[in-house]
mmJSON file of the N, C-alpha and C atoms, coordinates in Angstrom:
{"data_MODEL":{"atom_site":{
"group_PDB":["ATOM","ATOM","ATOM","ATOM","ATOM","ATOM","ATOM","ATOM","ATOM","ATOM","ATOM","ATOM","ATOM","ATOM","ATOM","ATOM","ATOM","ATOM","ATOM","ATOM","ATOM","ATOM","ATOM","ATOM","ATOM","ATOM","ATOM","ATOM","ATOM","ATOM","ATOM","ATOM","ATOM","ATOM","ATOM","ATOM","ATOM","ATOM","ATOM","ATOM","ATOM","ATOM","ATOM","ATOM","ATOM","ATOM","ATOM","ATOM","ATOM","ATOM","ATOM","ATOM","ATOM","ATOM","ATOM","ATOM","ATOM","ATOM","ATOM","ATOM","ATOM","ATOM","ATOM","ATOM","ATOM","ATOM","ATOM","ATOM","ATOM","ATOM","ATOM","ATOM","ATOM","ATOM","ATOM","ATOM","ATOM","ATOM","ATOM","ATOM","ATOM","ATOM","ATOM","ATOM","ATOM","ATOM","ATOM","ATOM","ATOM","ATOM","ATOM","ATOM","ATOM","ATOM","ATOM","ATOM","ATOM","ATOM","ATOM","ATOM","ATOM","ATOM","ATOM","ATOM","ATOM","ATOM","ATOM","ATOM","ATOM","ATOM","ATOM","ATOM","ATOM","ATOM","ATOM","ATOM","ATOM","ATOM","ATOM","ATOM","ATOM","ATOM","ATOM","ATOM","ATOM","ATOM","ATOM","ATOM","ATOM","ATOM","ATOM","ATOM","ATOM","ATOM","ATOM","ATOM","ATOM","ATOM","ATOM","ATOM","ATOM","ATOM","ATOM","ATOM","ATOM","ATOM","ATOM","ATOM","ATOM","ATOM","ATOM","ATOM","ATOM","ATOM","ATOM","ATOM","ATOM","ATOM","ATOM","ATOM","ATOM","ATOM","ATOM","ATOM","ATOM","ATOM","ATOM","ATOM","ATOM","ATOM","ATOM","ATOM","ATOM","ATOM","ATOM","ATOM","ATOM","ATOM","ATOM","ATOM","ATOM","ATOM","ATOM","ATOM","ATOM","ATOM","ATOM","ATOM","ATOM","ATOM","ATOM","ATOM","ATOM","ATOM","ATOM","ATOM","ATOM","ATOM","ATOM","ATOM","ATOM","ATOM","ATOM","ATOM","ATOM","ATOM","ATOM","ATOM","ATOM","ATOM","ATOM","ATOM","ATOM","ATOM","ATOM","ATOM","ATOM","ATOM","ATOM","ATOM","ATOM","ATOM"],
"id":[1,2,3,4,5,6,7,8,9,10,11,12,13,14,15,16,17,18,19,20,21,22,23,24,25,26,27,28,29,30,31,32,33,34,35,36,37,38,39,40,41,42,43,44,45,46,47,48,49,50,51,52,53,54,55,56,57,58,59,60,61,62,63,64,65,66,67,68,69,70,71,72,73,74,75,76,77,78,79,80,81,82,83,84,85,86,87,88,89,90,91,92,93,94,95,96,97,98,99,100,101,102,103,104,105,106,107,108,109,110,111,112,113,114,115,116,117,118,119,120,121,122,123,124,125,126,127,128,129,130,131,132,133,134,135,136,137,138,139,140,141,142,143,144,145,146,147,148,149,150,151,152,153,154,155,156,157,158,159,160,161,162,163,164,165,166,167,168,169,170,171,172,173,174,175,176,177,178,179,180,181,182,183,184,185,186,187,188,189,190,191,192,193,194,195,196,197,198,199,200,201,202,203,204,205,206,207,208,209,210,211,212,213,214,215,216,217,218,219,220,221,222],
"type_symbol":["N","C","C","N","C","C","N","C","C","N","C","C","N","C","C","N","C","C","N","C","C","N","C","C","N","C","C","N","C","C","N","C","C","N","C","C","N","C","C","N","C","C","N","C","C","N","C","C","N","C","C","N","C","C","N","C","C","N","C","C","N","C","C","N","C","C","N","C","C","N","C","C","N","C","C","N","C","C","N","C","C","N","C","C","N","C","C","N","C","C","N","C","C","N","C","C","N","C","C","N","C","C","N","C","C","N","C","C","N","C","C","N","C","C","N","C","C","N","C","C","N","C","C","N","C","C","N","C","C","N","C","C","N","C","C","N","C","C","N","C","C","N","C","C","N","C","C","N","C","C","N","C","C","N","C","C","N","C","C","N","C","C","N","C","C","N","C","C","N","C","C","N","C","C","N","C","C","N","C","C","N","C","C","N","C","C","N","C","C","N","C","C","N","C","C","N","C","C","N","C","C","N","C","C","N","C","C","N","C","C","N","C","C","N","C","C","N","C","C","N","C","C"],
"label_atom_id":["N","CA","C","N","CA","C","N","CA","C","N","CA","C","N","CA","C","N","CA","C","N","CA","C","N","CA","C","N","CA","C","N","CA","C","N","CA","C","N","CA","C","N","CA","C","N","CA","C","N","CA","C","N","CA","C","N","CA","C","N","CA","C","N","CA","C","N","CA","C","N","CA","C","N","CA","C","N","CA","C","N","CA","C","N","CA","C","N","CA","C","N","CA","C","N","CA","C","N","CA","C","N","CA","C","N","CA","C","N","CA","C","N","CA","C","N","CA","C","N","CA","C","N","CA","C","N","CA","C","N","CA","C","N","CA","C","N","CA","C","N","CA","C","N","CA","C","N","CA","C","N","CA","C","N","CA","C","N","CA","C","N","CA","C","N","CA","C","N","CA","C","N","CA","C","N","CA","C","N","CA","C","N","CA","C","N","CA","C","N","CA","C","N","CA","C","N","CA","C","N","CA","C","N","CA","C","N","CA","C","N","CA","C","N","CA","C","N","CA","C","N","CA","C","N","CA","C","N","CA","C","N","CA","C","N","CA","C","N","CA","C","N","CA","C","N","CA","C","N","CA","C","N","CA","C","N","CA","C"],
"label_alt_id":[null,null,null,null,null,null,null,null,null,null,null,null,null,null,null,null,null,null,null,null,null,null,null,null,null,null,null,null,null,null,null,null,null,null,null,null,null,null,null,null,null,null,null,null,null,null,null,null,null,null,null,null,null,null,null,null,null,null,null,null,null,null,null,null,null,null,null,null,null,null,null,null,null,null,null,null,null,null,null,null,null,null,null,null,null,null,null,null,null,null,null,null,null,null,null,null,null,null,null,null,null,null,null,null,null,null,null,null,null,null,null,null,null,null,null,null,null,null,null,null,null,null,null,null,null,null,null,null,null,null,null,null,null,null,null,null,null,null,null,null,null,null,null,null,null,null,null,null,null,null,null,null,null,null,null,null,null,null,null,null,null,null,null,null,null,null,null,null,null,null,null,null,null,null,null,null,null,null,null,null,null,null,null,null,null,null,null,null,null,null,null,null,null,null,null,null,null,null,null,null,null,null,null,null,null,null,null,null,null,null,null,null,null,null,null,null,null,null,null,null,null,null],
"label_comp_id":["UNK","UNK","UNK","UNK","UNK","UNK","UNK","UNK","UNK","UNK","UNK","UNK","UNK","UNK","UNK","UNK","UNK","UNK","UNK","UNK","UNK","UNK","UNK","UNK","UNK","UNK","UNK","UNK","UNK","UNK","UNK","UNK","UNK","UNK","UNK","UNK","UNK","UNK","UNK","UNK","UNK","UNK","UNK","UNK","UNK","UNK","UNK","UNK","UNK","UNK","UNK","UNK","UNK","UNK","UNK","UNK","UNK","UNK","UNK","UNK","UNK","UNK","UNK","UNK","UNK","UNK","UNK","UNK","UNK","UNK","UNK","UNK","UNK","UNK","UNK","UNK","UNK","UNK","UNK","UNK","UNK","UNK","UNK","UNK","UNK","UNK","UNK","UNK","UNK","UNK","UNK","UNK","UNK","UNK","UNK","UNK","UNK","UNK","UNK","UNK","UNK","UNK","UNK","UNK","UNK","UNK","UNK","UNK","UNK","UNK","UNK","UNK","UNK","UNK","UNK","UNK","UNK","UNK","UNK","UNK","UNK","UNK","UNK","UNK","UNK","UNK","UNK","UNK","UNK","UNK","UNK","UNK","UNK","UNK","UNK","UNK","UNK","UNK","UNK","UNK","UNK","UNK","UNK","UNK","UNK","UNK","UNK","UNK","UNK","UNK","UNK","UNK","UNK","UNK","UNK","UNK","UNK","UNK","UNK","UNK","UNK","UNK","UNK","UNK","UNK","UNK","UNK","UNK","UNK","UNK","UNK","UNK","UNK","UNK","UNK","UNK","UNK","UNK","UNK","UNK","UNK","UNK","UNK","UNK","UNK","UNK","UNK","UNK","UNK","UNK","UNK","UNK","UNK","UNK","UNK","UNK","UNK","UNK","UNK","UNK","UNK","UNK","UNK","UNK","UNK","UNK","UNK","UNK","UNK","UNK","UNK","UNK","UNK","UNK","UNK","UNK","UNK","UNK","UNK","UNK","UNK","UNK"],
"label_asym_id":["A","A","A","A","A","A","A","A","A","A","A","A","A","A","A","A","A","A","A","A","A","A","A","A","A","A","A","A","A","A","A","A","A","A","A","A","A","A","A","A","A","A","A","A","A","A","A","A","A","A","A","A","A","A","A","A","A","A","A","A","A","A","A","A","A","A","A","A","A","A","A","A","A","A","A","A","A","A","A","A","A","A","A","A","A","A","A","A","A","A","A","A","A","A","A","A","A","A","A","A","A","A","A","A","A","A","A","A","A","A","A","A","A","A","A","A","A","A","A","A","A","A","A","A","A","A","A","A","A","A","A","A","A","A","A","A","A","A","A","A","A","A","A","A","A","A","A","A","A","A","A","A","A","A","A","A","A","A","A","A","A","A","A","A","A","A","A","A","A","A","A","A","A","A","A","A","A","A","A","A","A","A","A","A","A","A","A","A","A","A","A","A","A","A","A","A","A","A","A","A","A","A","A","A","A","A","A","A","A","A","A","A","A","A","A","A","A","A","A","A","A","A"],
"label_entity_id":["1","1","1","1","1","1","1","1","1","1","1","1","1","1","1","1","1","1","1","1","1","1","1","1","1","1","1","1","1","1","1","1","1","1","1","1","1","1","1","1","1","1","1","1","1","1","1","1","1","1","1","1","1","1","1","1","1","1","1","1","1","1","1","1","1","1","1","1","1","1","1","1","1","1","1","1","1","1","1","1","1","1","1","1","1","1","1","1","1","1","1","1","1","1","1","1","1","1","1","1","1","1","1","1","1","1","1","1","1","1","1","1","1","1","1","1","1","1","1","1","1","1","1","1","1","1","1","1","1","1","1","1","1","1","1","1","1","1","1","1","1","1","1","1","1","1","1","1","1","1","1","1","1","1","1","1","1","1","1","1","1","1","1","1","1","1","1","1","1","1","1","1","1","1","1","1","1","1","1","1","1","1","1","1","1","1","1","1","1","1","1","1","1","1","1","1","1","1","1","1","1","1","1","1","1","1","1","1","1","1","1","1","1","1","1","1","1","1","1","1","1","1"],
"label_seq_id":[1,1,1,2,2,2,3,3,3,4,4,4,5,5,5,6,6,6,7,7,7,8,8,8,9,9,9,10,10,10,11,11,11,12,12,12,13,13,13,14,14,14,15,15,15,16,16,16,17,17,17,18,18,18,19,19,19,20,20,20,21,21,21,22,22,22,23,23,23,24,24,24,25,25,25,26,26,26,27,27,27,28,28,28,29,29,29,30,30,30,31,31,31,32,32,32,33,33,33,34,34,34,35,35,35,36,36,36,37,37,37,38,38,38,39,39,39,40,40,40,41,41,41,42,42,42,43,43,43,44,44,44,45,45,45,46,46,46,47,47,47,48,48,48,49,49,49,50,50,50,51,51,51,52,52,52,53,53,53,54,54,54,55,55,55,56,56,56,57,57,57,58,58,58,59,59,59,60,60,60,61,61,61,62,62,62,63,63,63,64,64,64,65,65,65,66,66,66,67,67,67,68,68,68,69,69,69,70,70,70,71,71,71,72,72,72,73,73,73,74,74,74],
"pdbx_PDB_ins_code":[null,null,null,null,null,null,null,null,null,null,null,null,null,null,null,null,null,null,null,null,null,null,null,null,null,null,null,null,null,null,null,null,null,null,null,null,null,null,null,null,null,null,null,null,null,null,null,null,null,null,null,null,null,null,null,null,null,null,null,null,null,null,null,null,null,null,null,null,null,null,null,null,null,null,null,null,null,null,null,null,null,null,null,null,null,null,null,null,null,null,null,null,null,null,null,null,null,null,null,null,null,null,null,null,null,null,null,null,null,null,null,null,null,null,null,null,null,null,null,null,null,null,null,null,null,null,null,null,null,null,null,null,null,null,null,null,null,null,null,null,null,null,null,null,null,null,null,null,null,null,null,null,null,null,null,null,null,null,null,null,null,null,null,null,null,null,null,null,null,null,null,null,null,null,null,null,null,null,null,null,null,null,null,null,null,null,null,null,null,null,null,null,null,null,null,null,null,null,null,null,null,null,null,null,null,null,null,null,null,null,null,null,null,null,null,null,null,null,null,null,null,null],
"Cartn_x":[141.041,139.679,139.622,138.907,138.71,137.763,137.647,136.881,136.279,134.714,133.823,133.258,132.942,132.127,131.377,129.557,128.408,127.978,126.936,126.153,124.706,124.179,122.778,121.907,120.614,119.698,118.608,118.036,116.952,115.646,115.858,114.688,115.493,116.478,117.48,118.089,118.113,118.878,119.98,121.376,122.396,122.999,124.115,124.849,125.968,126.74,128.181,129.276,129.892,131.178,132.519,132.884,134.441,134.822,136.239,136.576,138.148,138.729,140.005,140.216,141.714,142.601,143.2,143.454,143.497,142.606,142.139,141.317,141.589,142.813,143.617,142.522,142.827,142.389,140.176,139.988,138.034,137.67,138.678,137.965,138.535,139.353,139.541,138.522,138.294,137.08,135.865,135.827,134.128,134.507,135.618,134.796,134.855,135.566,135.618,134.664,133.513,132.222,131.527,131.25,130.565,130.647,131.892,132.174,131.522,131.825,130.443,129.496,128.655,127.554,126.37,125.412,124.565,123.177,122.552,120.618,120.61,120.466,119.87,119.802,121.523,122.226,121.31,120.94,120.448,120.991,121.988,122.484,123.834,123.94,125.155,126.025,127.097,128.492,128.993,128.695,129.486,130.468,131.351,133.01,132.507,132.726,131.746,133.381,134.035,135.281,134.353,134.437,133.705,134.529,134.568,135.17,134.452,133.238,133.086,131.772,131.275,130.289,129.083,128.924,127.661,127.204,128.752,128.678,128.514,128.987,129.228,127.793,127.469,125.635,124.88,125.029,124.144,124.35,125.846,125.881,125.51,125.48,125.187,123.515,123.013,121.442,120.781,121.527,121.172,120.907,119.428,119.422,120.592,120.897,121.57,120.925,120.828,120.061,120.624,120.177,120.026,121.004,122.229,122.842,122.019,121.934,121.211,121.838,120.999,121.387,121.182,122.348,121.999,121.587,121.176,120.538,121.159,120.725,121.756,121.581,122.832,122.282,122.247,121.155,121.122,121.34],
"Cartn_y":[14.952,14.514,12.993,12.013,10.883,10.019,9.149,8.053,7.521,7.614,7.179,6.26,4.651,4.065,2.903,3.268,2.585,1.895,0.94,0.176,1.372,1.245,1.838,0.272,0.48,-0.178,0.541,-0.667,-0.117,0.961,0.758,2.064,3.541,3.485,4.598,4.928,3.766,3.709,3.689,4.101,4.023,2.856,2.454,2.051,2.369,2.843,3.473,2.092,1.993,0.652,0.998,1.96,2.825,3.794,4.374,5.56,5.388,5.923,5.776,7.1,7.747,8.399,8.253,6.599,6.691,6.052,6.118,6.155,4.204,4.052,2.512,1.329,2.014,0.947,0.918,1.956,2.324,1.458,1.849,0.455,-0.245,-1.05,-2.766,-3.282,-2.437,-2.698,-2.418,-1.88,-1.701,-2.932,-3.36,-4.853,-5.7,-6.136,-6.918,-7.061,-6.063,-6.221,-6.16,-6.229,-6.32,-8.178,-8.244,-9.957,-10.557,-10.15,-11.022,-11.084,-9.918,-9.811,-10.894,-11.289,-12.32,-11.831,-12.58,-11.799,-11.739,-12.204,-11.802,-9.961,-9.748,-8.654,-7.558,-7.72,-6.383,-5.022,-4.613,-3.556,-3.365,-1.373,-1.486,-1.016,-0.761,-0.541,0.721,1.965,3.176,3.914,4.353,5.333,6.311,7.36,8.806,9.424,10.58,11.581,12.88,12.926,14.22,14.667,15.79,16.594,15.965,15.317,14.367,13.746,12.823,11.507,12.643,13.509,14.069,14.394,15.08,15.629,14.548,12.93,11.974,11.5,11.513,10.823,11.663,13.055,13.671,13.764,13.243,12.963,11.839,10.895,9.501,9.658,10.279,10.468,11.508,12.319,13.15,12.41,12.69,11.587,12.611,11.729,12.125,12.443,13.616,13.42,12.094,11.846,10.858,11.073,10.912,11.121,11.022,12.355,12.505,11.75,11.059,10.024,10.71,10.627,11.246,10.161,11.09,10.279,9.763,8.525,8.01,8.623,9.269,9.566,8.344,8.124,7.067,7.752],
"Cartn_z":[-53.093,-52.849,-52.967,-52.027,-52.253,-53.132,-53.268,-54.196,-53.305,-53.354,-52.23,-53.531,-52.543,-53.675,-52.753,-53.903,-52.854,-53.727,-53.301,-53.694,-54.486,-54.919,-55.995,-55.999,-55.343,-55.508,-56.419,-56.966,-57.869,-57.183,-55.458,-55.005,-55.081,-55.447,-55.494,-54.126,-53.17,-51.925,-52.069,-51.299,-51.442,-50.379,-50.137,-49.556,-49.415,-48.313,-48.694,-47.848,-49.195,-48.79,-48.695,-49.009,-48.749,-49.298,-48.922,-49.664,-49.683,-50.863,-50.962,-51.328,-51.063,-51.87,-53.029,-53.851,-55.349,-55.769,-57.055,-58.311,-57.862,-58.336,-58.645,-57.443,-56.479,-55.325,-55.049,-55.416,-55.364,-56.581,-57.974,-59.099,-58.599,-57.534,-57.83,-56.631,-55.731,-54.827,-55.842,-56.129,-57.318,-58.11,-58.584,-59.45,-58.827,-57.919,-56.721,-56.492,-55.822,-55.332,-56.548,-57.98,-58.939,-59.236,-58.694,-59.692,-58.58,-57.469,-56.336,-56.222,-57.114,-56.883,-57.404,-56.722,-57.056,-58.023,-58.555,-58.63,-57.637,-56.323,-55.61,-54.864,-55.038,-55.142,-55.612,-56.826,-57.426,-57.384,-57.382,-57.159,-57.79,-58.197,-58.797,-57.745,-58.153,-57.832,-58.28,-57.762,-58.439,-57.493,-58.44,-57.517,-57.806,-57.086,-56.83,-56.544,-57.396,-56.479,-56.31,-55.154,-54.476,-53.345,-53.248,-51.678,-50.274,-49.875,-49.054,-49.231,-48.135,-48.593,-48.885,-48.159,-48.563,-50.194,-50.147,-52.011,-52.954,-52.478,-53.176,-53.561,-52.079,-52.216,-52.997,-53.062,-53.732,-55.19,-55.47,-57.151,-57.6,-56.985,-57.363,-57.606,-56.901,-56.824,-57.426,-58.548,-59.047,-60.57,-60.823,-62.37,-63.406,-64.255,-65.189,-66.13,-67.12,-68.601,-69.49,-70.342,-71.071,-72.421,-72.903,-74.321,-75.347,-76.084,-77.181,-78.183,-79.002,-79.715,-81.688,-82.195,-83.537,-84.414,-85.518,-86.499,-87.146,-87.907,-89.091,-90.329,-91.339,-92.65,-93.431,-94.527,-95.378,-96.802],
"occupancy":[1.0,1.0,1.0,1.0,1.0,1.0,1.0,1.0,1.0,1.0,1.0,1.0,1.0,1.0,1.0,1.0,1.0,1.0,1.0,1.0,1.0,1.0,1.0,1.0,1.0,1.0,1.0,1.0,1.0,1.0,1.0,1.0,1.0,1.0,1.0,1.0,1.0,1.0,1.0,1.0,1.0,1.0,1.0,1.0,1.0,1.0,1.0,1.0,1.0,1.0,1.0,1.0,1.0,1.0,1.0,1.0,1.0,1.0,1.0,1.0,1.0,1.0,1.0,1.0,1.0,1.0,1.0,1.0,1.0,1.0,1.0,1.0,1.0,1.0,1.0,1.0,1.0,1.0,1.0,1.0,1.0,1.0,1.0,1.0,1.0,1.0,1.0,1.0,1.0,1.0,1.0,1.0,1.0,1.0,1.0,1.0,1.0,1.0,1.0,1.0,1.0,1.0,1.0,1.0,1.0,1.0,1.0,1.0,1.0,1.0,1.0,1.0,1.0,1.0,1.0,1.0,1.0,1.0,1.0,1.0,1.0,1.0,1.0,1.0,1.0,1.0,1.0,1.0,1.0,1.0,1.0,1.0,1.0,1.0,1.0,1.0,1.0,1.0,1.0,1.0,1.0,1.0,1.0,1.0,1.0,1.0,1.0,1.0,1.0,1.0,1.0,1.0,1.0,1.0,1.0,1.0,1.0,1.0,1.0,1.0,1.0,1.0,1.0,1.0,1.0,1.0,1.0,1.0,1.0,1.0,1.0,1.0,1.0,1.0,1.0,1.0,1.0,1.0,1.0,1.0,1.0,1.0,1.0,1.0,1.0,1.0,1.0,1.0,1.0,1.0,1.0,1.0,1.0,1.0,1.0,1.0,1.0,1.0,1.0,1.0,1.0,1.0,1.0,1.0,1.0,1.0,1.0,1.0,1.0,1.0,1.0,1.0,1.0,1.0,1.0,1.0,1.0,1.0,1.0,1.0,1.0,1.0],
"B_iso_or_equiv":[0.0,0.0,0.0,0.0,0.0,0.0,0.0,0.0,0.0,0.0,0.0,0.0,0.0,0.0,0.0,0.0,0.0,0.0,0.0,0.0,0.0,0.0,0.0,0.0,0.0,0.0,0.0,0.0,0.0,0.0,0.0,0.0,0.0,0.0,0.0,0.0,0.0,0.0,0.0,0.0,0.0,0.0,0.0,0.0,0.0,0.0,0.0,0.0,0.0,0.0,0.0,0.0,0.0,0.0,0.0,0.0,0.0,0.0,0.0,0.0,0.0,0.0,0.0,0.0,0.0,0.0,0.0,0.0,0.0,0.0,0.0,0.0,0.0,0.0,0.0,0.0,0.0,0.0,0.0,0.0,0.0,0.0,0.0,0.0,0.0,0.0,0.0,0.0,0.0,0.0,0.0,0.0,0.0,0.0,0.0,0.0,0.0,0.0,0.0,0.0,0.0,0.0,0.0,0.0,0.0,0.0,0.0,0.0,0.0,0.0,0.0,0.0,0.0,0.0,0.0,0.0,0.0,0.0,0.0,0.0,0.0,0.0,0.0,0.0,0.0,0.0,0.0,0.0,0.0,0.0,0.0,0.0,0.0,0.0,0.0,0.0,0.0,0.0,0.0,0.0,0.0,0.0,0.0,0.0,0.0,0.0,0.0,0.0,0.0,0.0,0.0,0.0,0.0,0.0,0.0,0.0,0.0,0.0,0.0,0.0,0.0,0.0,0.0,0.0,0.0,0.0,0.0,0.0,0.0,0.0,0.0,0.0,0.0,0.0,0.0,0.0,0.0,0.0,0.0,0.0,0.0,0.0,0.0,0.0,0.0,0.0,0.0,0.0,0.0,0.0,0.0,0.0,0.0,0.0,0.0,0.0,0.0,0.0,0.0,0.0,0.0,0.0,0.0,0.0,0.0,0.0,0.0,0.0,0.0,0.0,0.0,0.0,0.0,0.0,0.0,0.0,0.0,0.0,0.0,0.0,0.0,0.0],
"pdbx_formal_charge":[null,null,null,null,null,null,null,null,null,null,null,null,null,null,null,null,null,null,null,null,null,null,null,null,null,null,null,null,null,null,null,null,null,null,null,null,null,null,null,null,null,null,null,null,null,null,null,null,null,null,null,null,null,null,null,null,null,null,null,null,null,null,null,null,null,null,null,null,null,null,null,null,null,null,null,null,null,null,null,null,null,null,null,null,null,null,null,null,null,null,null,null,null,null,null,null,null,null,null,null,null,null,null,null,null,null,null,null,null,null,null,null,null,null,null,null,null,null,null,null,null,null,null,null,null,null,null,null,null,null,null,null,null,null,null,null,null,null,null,null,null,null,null,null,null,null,null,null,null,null,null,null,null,null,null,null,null,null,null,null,null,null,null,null,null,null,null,null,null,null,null,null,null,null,null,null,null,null,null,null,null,null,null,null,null,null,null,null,null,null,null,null,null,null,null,null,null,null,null,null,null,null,null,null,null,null,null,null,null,null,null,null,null,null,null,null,null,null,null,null,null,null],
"auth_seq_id":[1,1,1,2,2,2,3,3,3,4,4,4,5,5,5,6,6,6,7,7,7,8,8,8,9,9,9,10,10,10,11,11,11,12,12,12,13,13,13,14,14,14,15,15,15,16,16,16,17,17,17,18,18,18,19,19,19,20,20,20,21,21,21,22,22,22,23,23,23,24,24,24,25,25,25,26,26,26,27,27,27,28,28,28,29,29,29,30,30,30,31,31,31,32,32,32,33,33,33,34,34,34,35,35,35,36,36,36,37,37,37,38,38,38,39,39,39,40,40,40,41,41,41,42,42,42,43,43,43,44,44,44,45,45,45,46,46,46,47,47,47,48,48,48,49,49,49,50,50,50,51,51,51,52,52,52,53,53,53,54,54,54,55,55,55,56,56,56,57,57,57,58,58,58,59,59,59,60,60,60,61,61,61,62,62,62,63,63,63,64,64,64,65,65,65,66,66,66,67,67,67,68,68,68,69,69,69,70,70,70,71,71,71,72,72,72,73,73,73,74,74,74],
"auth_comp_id":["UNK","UNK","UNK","UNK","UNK","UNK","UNK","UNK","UNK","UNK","UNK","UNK","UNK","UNK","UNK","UNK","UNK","UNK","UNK","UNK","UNK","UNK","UNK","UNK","UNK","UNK","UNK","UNK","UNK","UNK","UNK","UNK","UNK","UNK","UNK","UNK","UNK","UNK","UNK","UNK","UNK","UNK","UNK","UNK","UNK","UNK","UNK","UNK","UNK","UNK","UNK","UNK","UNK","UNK","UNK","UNK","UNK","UNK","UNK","UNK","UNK","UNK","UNK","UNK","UNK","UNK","UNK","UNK","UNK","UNK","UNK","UNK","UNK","UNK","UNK","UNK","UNK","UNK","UNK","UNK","UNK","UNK","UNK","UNK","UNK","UNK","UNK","UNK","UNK","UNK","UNK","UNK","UNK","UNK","UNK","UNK","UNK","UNK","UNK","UNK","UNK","UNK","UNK","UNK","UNK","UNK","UNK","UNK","UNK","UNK","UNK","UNK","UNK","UNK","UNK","UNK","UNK","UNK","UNK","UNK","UNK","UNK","UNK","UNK","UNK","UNK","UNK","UNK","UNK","UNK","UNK","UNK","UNK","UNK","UNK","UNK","UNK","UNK","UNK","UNK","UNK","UNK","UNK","UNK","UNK","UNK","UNK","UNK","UNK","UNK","UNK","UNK","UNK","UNK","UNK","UNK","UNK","UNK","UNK","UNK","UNK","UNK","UNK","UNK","UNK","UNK","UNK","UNK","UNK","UNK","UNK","UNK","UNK","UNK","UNK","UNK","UNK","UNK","UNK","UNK","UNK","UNK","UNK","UNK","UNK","UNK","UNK","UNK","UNK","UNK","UNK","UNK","UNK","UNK","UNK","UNK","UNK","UNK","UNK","UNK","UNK","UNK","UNK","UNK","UNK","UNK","UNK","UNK","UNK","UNK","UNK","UNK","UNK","UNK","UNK","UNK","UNK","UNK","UNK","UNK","UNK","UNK"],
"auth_asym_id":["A","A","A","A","A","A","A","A","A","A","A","A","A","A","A","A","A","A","A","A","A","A","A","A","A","A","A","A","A","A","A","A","A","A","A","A","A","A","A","A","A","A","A","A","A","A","A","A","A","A","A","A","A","A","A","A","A","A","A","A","A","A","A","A","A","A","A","A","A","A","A","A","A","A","A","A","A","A","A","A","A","A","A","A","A","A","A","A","A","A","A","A","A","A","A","A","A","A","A","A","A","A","A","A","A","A","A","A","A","A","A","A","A","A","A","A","A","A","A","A","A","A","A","A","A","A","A","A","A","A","A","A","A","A","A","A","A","A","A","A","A","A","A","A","A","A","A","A","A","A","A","A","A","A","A","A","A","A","A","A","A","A","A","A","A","A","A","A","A","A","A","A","A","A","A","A","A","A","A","A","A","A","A","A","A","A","A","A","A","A","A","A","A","A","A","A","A","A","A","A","A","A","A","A","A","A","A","A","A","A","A","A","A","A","A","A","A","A","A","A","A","A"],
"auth_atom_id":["N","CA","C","N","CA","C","N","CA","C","N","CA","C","N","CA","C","N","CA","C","N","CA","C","N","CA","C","N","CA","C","N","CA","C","N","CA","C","N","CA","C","N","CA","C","N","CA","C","N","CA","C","N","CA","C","N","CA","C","N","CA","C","N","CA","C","N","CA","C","N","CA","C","N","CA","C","N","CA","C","N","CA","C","N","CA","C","N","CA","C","N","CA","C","N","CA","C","N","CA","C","N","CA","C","N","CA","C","N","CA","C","N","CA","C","N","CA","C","N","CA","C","N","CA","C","N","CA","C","N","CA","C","N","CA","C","N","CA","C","N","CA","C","N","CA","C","N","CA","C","N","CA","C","N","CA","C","N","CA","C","N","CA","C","N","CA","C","N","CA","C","N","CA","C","N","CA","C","N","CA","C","N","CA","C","N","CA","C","N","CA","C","N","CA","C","N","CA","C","N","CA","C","N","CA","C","N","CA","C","N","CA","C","N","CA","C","N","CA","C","N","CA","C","N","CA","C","N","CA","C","N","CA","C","N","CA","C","N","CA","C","N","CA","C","N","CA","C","N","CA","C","N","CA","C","N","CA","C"],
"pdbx_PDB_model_num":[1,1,1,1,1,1,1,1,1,1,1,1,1,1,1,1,1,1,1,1,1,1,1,1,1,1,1,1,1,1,1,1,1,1,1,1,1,1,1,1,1,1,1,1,1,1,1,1,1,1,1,1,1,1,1,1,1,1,1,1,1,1,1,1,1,1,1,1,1,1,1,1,1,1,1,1,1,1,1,1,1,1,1,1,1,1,1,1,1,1,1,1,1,1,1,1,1,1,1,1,1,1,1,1,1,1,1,1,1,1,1,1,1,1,1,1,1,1,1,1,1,1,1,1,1,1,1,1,1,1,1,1,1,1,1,1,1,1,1,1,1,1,1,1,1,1,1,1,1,1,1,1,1,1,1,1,1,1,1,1,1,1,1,1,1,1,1,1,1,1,1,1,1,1,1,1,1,1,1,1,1,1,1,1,1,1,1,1,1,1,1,1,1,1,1,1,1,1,1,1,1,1,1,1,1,1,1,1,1,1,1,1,1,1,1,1,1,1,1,1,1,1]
}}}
């Protein structure tokens, strides 16, 4: 399965910028395009491995729950 990886804007638009067969080469394009990125940019950078772009887009856009955060004992 490949490494599809898009842009995430804050309207929850996607952008799709490539896809690789290893892991190695999708992160050095994801920071590549992170270290370029400007403010003006606004947008993140996520690697999605999914069986194809459809499955990819629909994980990237699926909210995540939130990590439950434990308490401290004092």
């Amino acid at each position: 399965m490949p490494y599809y990886v898009y842009k995430l804007f804050p309207n929850r638009a996607i952008e799709y910028i490539n896809d690789f067969e290893s892991y190695k080469e999708a992160r050095s394009l994801a920071r590549d395009t992170r270290a370029a990125t400007t403010v003006q940019g606004n947008y993140k950078v996520k690697v999605m491995f999914a069986e194809n772009s459809r499955e990819a887009e629909s994980l990237i856009l699926t909210p995540r729950e939130r990590p439950i955060l434990m308490e401290h004992e004092k």
